[in-house]
PAZAPA-4460 file (N, C-alpha, C; in steps of 0.05 Angstrom, whole numbers, plus 32768, in hexadecimal, padded with zeros to 4 digits):
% residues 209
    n_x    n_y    n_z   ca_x   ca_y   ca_z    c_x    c_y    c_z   seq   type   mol
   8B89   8793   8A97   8B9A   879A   8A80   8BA2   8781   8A72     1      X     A
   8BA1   878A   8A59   8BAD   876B   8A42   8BC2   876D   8A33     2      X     A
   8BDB   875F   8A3A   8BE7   8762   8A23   8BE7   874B   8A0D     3      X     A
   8BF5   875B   89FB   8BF9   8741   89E2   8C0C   872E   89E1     4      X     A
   8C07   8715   89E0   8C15   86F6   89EC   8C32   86F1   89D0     5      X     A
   8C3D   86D9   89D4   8C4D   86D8   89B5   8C3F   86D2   89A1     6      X     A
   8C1F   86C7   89AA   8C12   86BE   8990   8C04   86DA   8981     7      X     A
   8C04   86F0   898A   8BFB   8703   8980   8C05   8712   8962     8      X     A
   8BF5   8724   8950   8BFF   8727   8939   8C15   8738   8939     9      X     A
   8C13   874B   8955   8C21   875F   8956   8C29   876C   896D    10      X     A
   8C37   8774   8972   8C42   8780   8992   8C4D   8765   89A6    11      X     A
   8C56   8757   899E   8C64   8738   89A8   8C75   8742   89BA    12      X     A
   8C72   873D   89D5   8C90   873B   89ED   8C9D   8735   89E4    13      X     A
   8CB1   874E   89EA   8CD3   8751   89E4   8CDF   8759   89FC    14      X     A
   8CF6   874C   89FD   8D05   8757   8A10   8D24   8767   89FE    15      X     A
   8D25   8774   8A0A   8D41   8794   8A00   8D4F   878E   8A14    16      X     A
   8D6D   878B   8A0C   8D87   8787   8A1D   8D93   87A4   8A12    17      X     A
   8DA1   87AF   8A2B   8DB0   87C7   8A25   8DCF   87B8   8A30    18      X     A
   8DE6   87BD   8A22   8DF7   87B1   8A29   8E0E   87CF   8A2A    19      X     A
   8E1B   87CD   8A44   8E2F   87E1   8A45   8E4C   87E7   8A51    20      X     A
   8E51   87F0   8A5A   8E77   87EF   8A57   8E7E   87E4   8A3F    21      X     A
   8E9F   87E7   8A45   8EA9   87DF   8A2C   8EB1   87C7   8A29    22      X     A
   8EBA   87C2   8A0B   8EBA   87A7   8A0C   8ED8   8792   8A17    23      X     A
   8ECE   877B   8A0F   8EE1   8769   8A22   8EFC   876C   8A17    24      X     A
   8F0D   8773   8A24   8F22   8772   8A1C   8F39   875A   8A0F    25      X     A
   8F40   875F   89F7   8F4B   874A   89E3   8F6A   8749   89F3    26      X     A
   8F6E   872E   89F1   8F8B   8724   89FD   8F99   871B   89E0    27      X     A
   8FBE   8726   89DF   8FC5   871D   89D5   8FDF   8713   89D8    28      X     A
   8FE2   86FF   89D3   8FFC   86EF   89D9   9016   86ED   89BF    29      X     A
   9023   86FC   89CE   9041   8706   89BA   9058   86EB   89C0    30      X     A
   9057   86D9   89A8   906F   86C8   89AB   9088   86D1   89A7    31      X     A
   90A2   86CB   89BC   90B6   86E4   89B1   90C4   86CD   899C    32      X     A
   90D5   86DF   8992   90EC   86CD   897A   90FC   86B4   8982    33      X     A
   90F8   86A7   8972   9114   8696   897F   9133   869D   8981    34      X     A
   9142   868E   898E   9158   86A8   8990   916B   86A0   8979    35      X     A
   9173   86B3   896F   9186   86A8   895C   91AB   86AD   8960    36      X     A
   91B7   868A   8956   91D2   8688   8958   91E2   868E   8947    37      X     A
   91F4   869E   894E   920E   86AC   893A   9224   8698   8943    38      X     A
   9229   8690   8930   9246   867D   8934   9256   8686   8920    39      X     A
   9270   8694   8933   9287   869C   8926   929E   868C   8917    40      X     A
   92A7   868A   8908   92B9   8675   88FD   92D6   867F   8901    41      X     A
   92E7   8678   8908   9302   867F   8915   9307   868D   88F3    42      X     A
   931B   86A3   88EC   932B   86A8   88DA   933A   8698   88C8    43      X     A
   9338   8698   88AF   9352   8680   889D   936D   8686   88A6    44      X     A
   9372   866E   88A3   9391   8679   88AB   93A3   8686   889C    45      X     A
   93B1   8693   889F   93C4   86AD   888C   93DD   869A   888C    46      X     A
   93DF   868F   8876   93FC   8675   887E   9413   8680   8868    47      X     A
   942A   8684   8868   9440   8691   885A   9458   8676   8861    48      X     A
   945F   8677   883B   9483   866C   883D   948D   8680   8833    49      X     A
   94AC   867A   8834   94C0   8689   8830   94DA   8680   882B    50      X     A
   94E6   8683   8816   9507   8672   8816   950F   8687   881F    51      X     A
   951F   867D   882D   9533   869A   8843   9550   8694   883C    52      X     A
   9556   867F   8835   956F   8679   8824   9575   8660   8815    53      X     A
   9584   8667   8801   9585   8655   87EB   95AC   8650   87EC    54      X     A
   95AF   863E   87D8   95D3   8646   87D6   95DA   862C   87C5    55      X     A
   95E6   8629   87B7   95F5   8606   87AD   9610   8608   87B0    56      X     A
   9617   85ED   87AE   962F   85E4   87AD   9641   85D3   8797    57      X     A
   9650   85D4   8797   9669   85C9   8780   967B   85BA   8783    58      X     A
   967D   859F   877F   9695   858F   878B   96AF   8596   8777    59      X     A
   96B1   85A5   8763   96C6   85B9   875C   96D0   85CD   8766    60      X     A
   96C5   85DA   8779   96C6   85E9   878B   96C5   85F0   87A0    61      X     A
   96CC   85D7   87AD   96B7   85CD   87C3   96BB   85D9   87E5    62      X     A
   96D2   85EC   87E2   96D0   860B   87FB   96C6   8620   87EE    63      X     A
   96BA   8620   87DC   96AA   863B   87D2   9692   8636   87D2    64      X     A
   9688   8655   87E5   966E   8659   87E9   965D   8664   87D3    65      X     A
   9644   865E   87CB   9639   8670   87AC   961D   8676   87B8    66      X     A
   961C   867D   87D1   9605   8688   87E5   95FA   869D   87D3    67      X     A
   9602   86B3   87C7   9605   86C7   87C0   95FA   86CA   879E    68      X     A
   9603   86AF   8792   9601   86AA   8777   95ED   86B6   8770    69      X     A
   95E5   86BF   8756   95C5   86C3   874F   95B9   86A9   8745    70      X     A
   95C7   868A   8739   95C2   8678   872B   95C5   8660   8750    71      X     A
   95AE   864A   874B   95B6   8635   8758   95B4   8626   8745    72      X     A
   95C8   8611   874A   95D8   8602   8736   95CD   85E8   8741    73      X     A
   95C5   85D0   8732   95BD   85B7   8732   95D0   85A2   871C    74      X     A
   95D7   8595   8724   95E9   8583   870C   95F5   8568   8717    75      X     A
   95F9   8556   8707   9600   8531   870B   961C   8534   8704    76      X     A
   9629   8550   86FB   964E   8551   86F8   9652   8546   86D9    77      X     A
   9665   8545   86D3   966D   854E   86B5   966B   852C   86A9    78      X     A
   965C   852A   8692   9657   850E   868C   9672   8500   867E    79      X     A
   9685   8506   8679   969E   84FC   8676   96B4   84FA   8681    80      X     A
   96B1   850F   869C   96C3   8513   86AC   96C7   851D   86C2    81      X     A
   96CA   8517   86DA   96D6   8519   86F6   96C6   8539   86FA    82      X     A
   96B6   853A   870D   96AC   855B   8716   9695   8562   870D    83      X     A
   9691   8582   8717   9674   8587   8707   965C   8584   8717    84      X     A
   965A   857C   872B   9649   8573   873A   963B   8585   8751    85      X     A
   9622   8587   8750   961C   85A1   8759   9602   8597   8769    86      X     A
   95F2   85AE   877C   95E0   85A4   878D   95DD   85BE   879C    87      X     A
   95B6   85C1   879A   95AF   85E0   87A6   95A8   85D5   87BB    88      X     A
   95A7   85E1   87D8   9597   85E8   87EE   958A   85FA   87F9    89      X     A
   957B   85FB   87FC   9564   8618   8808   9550   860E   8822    90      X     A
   954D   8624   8833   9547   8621   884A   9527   8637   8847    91      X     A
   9512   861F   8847   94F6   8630   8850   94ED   863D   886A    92      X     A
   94DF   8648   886A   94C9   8658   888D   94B5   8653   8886    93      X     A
   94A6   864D   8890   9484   8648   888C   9475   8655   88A9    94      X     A
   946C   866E   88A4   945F   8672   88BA   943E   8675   88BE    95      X     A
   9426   867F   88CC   9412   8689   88CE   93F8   8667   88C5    96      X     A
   940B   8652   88CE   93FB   8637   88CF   93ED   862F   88DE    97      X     A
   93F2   8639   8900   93F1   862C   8909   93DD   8616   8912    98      X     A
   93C2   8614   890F   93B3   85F4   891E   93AB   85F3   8903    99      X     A
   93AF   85F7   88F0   93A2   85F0   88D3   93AF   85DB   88CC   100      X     A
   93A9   85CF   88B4   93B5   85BF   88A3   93CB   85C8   888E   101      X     A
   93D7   85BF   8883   93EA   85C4   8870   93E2   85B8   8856   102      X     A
   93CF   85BD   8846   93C7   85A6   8833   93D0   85B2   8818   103      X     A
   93EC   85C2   8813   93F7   85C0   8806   941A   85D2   8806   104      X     A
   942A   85CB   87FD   944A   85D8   8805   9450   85D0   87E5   105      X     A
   9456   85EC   87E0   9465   85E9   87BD   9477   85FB   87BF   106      X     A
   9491   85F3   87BB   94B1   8608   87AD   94AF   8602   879C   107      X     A
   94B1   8624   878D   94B2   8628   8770   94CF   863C   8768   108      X     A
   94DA   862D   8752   94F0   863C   8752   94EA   863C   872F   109      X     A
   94FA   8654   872B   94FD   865F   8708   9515   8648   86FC   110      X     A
   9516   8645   86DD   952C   8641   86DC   9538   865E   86CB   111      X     A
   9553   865E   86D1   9564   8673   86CC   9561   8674   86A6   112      X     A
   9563   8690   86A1   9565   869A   8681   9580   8695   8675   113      X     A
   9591   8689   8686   95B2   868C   867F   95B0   8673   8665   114      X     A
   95C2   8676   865C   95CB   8652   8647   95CF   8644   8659   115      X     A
   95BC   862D   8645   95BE   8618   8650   95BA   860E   8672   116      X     A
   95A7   8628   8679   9594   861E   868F   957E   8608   8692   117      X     A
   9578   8605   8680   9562   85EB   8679   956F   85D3   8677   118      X     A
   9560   85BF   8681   9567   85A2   867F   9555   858E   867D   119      X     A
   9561   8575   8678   954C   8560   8675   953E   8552   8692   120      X     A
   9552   8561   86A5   9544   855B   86C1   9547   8573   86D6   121      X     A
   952C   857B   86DA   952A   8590   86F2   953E   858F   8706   122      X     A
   9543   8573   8711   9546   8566   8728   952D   855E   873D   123      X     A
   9541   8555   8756   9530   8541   8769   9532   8551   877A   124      X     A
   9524   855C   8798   951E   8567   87AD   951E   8553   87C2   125      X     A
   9525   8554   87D3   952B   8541   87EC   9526   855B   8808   126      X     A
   951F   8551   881A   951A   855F   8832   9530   855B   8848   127      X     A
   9546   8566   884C   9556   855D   8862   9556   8569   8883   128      X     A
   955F   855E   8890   9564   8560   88A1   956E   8572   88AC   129      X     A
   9586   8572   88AF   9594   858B   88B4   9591   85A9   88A5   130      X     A
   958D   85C3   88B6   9586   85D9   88AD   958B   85EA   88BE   131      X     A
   95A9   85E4   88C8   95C0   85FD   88CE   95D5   860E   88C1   132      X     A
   95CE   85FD   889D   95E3   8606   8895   95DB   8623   8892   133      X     A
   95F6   8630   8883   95F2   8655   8884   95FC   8655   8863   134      X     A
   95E1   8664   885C   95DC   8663   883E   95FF   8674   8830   135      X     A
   9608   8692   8845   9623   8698   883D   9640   8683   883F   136      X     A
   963B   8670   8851   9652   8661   8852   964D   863B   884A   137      X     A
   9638   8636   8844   9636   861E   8843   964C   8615   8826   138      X     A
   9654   8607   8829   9663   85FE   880A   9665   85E0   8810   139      X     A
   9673   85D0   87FB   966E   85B7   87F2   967A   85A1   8804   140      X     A
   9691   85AF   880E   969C   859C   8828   968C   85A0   884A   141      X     A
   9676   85B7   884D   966C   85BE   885B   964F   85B5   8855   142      X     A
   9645   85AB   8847   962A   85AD   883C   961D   858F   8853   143      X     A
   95FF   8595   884E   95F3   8585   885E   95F1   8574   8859   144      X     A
   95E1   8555   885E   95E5   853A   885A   95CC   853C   8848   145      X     A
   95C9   852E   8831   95AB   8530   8825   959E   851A   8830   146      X     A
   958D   8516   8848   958A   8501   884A   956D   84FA   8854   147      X     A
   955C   8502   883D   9540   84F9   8838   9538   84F4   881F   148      X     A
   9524   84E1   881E   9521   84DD   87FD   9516   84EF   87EA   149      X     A
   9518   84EE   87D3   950B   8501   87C2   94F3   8506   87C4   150      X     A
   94EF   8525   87C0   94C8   851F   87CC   94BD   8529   87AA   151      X     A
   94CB   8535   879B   94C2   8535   8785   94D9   8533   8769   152      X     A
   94D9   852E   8753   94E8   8538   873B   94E4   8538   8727   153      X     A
   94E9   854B   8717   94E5   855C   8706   94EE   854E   86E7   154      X     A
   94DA   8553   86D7   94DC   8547   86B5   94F8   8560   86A8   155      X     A
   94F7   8560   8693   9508   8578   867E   94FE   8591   8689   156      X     A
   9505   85A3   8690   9503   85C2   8690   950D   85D4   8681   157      X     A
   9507   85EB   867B   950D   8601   866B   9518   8617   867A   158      X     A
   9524   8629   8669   9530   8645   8673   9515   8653   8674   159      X     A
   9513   8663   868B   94F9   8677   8698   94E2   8666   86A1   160      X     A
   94E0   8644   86A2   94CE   8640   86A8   94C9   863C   86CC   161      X     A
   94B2   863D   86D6   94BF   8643   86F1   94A6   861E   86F8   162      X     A
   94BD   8619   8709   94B5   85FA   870D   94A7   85FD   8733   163      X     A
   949D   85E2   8734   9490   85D9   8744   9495   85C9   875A   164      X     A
   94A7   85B9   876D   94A5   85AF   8784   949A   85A9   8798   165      X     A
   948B   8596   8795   9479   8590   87A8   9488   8582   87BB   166      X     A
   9485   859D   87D5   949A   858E   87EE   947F   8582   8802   167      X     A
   945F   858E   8806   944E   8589   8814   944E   8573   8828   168      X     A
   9460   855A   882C   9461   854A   883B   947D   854A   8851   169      X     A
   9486   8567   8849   949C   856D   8858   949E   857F   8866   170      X     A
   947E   858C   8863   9479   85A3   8877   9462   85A4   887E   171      X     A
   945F   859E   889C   9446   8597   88AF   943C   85AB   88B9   172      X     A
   9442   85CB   88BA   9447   85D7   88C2   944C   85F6   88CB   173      X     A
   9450   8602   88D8   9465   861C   88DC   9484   860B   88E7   174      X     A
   9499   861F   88DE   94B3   8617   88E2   94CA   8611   88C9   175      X     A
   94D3   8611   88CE   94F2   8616   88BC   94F4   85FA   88AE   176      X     A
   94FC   85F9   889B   9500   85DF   8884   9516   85E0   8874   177      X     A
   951F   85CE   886D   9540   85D3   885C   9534   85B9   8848   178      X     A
   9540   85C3   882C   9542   85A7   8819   9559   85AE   87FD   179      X     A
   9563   8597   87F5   9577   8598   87E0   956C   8588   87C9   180      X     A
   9571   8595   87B6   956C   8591   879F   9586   857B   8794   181      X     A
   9588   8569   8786   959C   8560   876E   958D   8555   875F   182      X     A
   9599   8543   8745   9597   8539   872E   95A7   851B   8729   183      X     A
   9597   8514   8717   95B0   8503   8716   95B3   8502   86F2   184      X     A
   95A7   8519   86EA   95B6   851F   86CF   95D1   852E   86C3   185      X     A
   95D3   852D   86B2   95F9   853B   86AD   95EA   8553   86A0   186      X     A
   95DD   8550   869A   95C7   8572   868F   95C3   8580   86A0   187      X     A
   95D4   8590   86AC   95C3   85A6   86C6   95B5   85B2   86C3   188      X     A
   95A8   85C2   86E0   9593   85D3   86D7   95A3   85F2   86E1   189      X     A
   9591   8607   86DA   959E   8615   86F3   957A   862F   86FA   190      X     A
   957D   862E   8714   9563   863A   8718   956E   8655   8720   191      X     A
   955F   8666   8729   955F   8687   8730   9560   8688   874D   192      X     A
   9573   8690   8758   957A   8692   876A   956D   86AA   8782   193      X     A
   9565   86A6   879F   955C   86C1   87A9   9565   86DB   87A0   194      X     A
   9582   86DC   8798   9594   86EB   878E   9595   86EE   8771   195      X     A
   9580   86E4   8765   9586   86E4   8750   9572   8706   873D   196      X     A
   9574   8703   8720   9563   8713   8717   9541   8713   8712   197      X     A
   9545   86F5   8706   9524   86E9   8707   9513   86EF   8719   198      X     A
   9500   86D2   871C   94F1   86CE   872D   94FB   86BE   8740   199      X     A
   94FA   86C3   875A   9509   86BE   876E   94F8   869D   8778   200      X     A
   9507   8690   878B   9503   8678   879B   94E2   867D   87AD   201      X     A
   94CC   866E   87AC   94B9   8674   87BE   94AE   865F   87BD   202      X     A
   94A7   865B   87D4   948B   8646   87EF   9471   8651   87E8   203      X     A
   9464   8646   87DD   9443   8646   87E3   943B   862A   87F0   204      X     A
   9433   863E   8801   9423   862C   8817   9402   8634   8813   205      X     A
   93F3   8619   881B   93D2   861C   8819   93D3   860E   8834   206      X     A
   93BC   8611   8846   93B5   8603   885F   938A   8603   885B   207      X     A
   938C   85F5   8871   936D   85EC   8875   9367   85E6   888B   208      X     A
   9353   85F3   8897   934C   85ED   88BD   9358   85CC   88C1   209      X     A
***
């Protein structure tokens, strides 16, 4: 028998592969996520002032209490003559500070609608020390020592305008604060008292982590 070689025209050796089962199984490789960080930021701080009492005094008067007044009275005493001399104190709270900053403390007080509430000087704000007195009994022979320097004072003011005090270097903080106002003009002022009708005595406080 003959078969036909590769040089042949036709019928050339072949070989036939039958190929079976199934096929190779594909691998796949699942990278998982990276993990991801939530970083919580502590809450702002909820920071509150408060004048809790106000009151002045009168060296005309000077066992009478005006805790009660609706006007606090500011004045340098009568420019011709003996008296007249007047001086507010008010006692702040500052609470909900605590590890923050304090990066700003402003008392703002109205001035009063009455005559001749306006003057050519607001007055000066001083931070004192002592802050036992009792806004119903404090009076002029009882009054506290003013004895810090001015931390701010005030140009001309008007009736209804409500002014500005920047006490911010006198409050670090949460905790109780006392400061007195005077002048050293014969022009008084007179502001609106907690008691008064206006717009009342208030602390804004700002803080910052």
């Amino acid at each position: 028998m003959r078969y036909n070689s590769r040089e042949a025209a036709t019928g050339k050796p072949e070989v036939v592969l039958a190929v079976g089962g199934s096929a190779p199984a594909t691998t796949t490789t699942t990278t998982p996520p990276a993990p991801t960080t939530t970083t919580t930021l502590p809450p702002a701080a909820t920071a509150a002032g408060a004048v809790v009492a106000d009151a002045s005094v009168a060296n005309d008067l000077p066992t009478t209490n005006f805790g009660s007044n609706a006007l606090l009275a500011v004045d340098a005493g009568f420019a011709t003559k003996p008296g007249g001399l007047e001086r507010t104190f008010l006692r702040v709270s500052v609470t909900g500070v605590g590890t923050s900053h304090v990066s700003g403390a402003h008392l703002k007080l109205q001035v009063a609608t009455v005559t001749n509430a306006g003057s050519v000087s607001g007055g000066s704000i001083h931070a004192i020390t002592s802050c036992t007195w009792s806004e119903s009994t404090v009076n002029w022979n009882t009054q506290p020592a003013i004895d810090g320097p001015a931390l701010a004072t005030l140009g001309a003011v008007t009736a209804g305008q409500v002014v500005d005090f920047d006490v911010t270097s006198a409050i670090p903080g949460d905790g109780t604060y006392c400061f007195a106002i005077d002048t050293a003009s014969t022009d008084g002022v007179d502001y609106n008292s907690r008691e008064g009708a206006g717009q009342h005595p208030a602390l804004a406080i700002q803080v910052t982590p």
